[in-house]
SELOTI-223288 format. One record per residue (C-alpha): residue number from 1; residue in three letters; y, x, z. Coordinates in Angstrom, 3 decimals, always signed. Layout:
SELOTI-223288
[NUM,'ALA',[Y,X,Z]];
...
This chain:
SELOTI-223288
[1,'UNK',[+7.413,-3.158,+10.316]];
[2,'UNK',[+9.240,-6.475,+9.360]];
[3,'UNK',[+7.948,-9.378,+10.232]];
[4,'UNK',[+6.529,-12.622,+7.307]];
[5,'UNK',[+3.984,-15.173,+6.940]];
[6,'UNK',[+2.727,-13.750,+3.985]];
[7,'UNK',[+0.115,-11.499,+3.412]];
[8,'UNK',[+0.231,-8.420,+1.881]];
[9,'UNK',[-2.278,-7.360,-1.523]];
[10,'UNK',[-2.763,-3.906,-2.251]];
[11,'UNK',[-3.134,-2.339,-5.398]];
[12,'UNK',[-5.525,+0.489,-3.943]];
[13,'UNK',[-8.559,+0.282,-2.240]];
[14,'UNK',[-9.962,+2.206,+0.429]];
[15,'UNK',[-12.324,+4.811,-0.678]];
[16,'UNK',[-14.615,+5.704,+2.457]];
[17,'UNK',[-16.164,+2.588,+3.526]];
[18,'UNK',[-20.509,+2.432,+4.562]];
[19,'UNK',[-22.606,-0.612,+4.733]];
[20,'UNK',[-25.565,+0.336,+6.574]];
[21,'UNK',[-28.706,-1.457,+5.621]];
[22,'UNK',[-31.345,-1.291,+7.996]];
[23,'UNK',[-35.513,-2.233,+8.142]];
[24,'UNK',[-35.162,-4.878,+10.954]];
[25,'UNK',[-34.381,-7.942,+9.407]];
[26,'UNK',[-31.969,-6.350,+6.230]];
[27,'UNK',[-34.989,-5.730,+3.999]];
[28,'UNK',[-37.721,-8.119,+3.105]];
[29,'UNK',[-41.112,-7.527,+1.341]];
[30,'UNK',[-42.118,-9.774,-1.398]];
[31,'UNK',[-44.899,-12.305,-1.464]];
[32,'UNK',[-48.145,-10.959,-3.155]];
[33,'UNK',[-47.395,-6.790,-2.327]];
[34,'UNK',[-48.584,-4.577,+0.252]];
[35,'UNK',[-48.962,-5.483,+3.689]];
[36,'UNK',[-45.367,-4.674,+5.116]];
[37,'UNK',[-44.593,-5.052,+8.613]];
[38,'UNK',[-41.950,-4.087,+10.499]];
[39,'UNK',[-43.009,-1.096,+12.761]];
[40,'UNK',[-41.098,+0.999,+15.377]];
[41,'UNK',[-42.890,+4.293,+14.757]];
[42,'UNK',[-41.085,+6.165,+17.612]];
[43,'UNK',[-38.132,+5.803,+20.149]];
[44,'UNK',[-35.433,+5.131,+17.502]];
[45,'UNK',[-37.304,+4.997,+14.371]];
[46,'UNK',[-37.567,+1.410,+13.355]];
[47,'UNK',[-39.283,+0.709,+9.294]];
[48,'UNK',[-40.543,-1.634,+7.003]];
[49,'UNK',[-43.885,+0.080,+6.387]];
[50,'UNK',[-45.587,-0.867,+3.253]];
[51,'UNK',[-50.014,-0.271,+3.596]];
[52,'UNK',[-51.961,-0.745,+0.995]];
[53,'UNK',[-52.351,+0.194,-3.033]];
[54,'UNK',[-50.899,-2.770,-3.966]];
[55,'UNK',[-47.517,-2.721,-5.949]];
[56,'UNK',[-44.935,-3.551,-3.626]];
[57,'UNK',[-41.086,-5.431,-3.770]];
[58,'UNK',[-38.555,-4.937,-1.751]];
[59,'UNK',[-35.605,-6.811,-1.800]];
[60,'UNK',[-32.070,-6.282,+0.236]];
[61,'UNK',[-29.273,-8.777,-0.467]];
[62,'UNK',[-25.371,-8.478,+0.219]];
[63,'UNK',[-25.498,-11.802,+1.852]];
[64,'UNK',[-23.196,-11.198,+4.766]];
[65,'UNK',[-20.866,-8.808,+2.989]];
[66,'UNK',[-17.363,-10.277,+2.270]];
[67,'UNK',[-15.949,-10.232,-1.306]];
[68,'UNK',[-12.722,-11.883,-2.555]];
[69,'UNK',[-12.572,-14.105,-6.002]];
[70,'UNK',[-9.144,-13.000,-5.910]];
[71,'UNK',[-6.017,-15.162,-5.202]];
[72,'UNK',[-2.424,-15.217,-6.538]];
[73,'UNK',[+0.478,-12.682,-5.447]];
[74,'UNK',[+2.740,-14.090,-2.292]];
[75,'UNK',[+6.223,-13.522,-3.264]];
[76,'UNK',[+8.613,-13.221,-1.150]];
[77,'UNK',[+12.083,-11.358,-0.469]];
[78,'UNK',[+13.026,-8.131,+1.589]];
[79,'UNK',[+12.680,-9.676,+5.034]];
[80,'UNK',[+13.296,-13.082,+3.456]];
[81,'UNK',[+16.749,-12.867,+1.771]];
[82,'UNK',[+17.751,-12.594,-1.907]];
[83,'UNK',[+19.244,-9.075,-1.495]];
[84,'UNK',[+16.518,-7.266,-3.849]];
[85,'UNK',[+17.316,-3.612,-1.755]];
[86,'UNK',[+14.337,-2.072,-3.558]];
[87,'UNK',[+15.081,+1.713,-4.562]];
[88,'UNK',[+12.504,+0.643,-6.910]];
[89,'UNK',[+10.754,+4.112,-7.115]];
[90,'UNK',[+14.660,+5.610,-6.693]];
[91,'UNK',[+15.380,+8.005,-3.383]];
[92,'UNK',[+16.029,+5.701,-0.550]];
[93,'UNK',[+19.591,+5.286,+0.459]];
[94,'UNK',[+20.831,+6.894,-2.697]];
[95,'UNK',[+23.335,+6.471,-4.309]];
[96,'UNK',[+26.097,+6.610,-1.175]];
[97,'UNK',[+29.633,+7.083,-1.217]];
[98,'UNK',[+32.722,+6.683,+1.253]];
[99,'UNK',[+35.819,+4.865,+0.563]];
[100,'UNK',[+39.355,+5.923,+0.631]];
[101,'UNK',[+41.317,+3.323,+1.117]];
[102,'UNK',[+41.031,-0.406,+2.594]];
[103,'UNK',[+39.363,-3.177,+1.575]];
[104,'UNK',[+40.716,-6.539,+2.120]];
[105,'UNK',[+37.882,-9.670,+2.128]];
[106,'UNK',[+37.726,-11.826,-1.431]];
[107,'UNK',[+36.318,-12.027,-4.691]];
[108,'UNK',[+35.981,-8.928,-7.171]];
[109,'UNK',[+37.523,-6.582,-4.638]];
[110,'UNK',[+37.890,-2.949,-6.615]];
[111,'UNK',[+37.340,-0.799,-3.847]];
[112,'UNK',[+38.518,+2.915,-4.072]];
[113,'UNK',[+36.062,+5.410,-3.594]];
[114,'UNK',[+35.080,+9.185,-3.412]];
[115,'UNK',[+32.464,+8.879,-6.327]];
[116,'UNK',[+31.566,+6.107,-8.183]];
[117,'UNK',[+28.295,+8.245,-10.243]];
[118,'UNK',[+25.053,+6.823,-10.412]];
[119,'UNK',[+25.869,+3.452,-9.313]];
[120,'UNK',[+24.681,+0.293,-11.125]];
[121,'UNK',[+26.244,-3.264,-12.228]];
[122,'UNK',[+24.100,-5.483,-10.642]];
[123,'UNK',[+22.870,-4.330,-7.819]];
[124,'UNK',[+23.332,-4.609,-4.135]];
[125,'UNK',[+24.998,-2.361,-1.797]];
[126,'UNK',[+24.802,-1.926,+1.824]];
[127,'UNK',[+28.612,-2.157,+3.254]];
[128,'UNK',[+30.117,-0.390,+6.329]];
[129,'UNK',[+28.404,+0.518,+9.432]];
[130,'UNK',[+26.556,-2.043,+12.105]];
[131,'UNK',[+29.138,-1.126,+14.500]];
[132,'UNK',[+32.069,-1.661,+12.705]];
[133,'UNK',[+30.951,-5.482,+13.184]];
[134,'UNK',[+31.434,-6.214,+9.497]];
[135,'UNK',[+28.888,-5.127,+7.779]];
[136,'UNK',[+27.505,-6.879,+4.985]];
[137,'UNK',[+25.962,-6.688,+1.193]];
[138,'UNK',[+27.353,-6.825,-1.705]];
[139,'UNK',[+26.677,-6.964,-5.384]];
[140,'UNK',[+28.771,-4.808,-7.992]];
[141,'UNK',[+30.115,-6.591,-10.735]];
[142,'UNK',[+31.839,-3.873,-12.218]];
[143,'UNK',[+32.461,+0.486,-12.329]];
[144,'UNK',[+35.875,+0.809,-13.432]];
[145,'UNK',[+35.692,+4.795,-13.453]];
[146,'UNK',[+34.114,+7.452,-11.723]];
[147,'UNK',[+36.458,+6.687,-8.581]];
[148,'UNK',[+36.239,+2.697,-8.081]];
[149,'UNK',[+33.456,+0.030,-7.624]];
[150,'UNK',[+34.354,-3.600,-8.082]];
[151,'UNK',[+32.337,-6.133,-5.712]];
[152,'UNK',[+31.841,-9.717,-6.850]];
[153,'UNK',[+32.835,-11.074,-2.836]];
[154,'UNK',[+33.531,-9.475,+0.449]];
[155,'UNK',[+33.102,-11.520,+3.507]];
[156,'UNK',[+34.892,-8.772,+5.384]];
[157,'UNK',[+37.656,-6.830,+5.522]];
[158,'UNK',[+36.810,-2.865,+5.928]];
[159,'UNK',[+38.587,-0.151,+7.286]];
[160,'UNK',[+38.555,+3.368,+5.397]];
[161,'UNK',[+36.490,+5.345,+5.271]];
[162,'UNK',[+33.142,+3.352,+5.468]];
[163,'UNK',[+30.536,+3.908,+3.692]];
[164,'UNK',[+28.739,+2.126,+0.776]];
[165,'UNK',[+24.967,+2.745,-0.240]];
[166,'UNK',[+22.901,+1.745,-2.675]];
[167,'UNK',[+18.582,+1.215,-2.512]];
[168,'UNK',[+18.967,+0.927,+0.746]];
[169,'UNK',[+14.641,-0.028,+1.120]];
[170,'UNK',[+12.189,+1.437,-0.997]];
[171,'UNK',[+9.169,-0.105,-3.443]];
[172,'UNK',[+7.580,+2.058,-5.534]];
[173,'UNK',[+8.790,+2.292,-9.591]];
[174,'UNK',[+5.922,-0.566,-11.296]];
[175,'UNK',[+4.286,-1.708,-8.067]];
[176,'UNK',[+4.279,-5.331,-6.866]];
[177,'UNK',[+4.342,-6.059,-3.202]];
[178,'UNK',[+6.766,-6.812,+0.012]];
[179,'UNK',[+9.120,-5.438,-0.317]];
[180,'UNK',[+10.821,-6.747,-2.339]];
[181,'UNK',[+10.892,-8.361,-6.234]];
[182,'UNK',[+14.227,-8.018,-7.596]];
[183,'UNK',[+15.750,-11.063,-9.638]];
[184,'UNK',[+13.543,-13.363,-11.818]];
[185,'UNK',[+11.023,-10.888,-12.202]];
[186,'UNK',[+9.843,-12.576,-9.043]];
[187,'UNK',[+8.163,-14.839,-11.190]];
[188,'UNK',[+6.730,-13.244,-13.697]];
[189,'UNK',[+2.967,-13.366,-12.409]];
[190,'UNK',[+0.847,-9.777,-12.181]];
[191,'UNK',[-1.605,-8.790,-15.039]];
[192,'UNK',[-2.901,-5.546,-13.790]];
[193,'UNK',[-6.026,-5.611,-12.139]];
[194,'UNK',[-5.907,-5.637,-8.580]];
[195,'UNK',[-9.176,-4.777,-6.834]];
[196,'UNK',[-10.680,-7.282,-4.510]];
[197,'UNK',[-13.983,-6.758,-2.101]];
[198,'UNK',[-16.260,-4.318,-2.933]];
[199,'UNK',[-17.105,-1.969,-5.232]];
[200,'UNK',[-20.240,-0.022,-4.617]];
[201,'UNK',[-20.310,+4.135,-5.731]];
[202,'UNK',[-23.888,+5.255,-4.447]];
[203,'UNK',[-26.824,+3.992,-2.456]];
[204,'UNK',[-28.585,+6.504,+0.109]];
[205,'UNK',[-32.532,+5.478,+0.400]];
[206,'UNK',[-34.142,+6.699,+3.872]];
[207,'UNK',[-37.485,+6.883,+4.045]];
[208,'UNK',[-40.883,+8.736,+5.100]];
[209,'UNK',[-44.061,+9.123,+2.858]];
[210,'UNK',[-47.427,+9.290,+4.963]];
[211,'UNK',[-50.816,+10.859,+4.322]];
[212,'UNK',[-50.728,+10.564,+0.279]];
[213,'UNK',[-48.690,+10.807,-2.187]];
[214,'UNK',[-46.965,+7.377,-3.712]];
[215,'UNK',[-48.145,+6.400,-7.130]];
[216,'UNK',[-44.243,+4.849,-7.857]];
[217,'UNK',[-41.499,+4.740,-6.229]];
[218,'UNK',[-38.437,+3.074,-8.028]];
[219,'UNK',[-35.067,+1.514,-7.100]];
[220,'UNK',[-32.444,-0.518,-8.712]];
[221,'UNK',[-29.448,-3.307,-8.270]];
[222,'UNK',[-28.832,-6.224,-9.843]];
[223,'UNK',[-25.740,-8.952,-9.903]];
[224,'UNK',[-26.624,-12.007,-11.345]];
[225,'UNK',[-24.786,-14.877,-11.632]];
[226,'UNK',[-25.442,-18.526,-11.501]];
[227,'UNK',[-23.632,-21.361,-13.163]];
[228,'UNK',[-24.578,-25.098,-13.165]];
[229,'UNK',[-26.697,-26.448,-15.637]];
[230,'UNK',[-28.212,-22.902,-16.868]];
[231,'UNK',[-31.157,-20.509,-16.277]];
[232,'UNK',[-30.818,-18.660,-12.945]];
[233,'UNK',[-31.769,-15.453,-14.810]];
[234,'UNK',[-29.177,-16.594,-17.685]];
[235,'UNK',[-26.735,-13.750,-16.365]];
[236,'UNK',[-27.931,-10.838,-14.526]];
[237,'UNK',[-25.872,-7.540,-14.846]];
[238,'UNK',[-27.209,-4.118,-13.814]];
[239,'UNK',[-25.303,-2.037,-11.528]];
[240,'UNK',[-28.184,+0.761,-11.249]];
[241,'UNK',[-30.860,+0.222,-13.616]];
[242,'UNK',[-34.559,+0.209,-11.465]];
[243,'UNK',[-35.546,+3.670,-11.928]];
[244,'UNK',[-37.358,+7.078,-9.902]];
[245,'UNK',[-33.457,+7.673,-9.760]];
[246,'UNK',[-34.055,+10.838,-7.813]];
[247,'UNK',[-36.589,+9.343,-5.071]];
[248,'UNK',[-39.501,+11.679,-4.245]];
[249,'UNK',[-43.412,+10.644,-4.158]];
[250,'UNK',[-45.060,+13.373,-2.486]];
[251,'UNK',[-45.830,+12.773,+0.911]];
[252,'UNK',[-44.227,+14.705,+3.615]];
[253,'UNK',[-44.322,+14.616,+7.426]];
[254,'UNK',[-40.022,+14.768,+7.159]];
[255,'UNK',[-37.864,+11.906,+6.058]];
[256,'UNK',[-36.350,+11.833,+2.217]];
[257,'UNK',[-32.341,+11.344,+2.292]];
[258,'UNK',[-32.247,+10.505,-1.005]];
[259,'UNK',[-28.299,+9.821,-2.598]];
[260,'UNK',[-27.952,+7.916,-5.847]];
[261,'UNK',[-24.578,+8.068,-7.351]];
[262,'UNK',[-23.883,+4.435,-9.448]];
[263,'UNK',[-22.800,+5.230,-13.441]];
[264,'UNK',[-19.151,+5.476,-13.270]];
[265,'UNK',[-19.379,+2.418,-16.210]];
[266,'UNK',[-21.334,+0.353,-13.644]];
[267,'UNK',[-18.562,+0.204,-10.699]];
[268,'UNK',[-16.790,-2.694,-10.261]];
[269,'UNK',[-15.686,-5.295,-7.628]];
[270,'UNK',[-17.385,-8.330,-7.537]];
[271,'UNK',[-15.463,-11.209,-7.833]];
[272,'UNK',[-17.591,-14.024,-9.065]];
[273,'UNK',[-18.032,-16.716,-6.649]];
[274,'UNK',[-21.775,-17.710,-7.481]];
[275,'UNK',[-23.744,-14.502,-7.672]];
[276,'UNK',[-26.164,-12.485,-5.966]];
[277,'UNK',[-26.122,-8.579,-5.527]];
[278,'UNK',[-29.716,-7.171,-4.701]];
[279,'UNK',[-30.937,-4.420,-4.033]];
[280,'UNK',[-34.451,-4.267,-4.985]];
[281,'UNK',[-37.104,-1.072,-3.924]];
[282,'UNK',[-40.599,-1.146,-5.772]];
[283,'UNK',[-43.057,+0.684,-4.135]];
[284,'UNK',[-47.287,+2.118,-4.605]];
[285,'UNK',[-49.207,+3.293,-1.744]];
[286,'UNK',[-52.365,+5.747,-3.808]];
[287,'UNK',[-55.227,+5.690,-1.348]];
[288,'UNK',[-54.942,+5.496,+2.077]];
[289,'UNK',[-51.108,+6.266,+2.460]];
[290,'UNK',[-48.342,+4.627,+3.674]];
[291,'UNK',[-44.692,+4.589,+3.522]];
[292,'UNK',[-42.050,+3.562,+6.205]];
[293,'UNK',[-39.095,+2.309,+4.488]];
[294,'UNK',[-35.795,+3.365,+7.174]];
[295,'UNK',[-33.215,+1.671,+5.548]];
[296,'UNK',[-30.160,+2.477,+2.858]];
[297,'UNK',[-26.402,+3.551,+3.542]];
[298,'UNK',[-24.491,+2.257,+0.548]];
[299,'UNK',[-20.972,+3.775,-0.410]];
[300,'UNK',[-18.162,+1.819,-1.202]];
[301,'UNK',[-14.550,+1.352,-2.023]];
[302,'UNK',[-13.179,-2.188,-0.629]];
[303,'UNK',[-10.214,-3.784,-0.570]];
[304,'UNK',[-10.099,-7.204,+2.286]];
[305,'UNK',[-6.759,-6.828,+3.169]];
């Protein structure tokens, strides 16, 4: 691929990726629950157990996850010129034709062709071969009939037949990106929504119920934003309201994969600069039970690049 300082912003984000959230050192127990501790039960099975009947928080941040705020589209021409090739959601390399006579170098040179249909005023067109050792672009200024094109200025002379092509590069009909932008709508800045960092689809709990039954066992996420001068609960949005949402209480001697899709109205990408994203897991121990929290695969689409 070409070669540019600039970066490139996509307008789709990548569906499959996992952030893993583990018990050693991801998840922290609140002050004033259960005694939680973090236990290796076995040879690979690492928790944060939570002992006791005493209600229990658990919180898991996003802390070291990167998100974007978003930043304004790099603009820049097909490999750097001001030739806007773009098929612009045409076939590439179409239209093409071959000439049938010479063409001598100058300004608005009406060059005979085989077909003149489908080509535009005002675009560019690839001229002649690279090993001819003229070739060059050119913009048509003018379609005569369906057997001439008239070119604003050849550099070159060209010797019949060579061809002549149109959309010689491809960008896709409504998309912004490199390449190219065609004329002054270069500048016109992008309203669409572009996704940036993360957008989470469903959380996966792991975890393993001992000896009793749990008298609750709830989970939820929370966004909340801060902003100088205000309440630091002022703004706090609800990505997955705290819930059962599916997780079991009956103990078991096997571990509970439990997936939780996020409401389709909850997904977004989080682009606010000042903001928290928590996961937060409330459990109650009945008796003498106890539960070894393993750790939570979230899905997400993201978008970094």
């Amino acid at each position: 691929m070409s070669r540019t300082q600039g970066n490139s912003q996509y307008d789709t984000p990548t569906p499959d990726g996992i952030i893993t959230i583990g018990a050693l050192g991801d998840m922290q127990a609140a002050t004033g629950g259960g005694t939680a501790a973090f236990t290796k039960v076995a040879t690979g099975e690492w928790s944060l157990r939570i002992s006791t009947t005493t209600a229990t928080s658990v919180g898991a941040a996003f802390s070291g996850i990167v998100r974007r705020y978003g930043m304004q589209d790099f603009m820049q021409e097909q490999f750097g010129t001001s030739n806007p090739f773009g098929a612009q959601g045409l076939p590439v390399g179409w239209p093409t034709t071959l000439s049938t006579a010479n063409a001598t170098a100058g300004s608005n040179v009406n060059v005979a062709v085989l077909s003149s249909v489908n080509f535009a005023v005002g675009q560019f067109c690839l001229i002649d071969t690279v090993a001819s050792g003229v070739q060059e672009t050119a913009l048509i200024t003018a379609i005569p009939d369906g057997t001439h094109i008239t070119f604003g200025v050849l550099a070159n002379s060209h010797t019949s037949p060579f061809p002549i092509a149109q959309n010689k590069f491809t960008t896709p009909a409504g998309v912004t990106g490199i390449p190219p932008f065609t004329g002054v709508t270069q500048l016109t800045p992008v309203t669409s929504f572009r996704p940036r960092g993360i957008l989470i689809k469903q959380i996966t709990p792991r975890y393993v119920i001992n000896t009793a039954n749990l008298a609750t066992n709830t989970i939820g996420i929370t966004e909340t934003q801060y902003a100088n001068g205000t309440s630091p609960t002022a703004t706090v949005n609800t990505i997955l309201t705290n819930a059962a949402n599916g997780l079991a209480t009956a103990f078991s001697t096997n571990v509970y994969v439990t997936p939780i899709p996020i409401p389709v109205a909850n997904q977004k990408f989080f682009t606010f600069r000042n903001s928290d994203i928590i996961i937060e897991w409330d459990v109650t121990n009945t008796g003498v039970g106890t539960v070894d929290l393993l750790g939570i695969d979230v899905d997400i689409s993201f978008n970094v690049g």
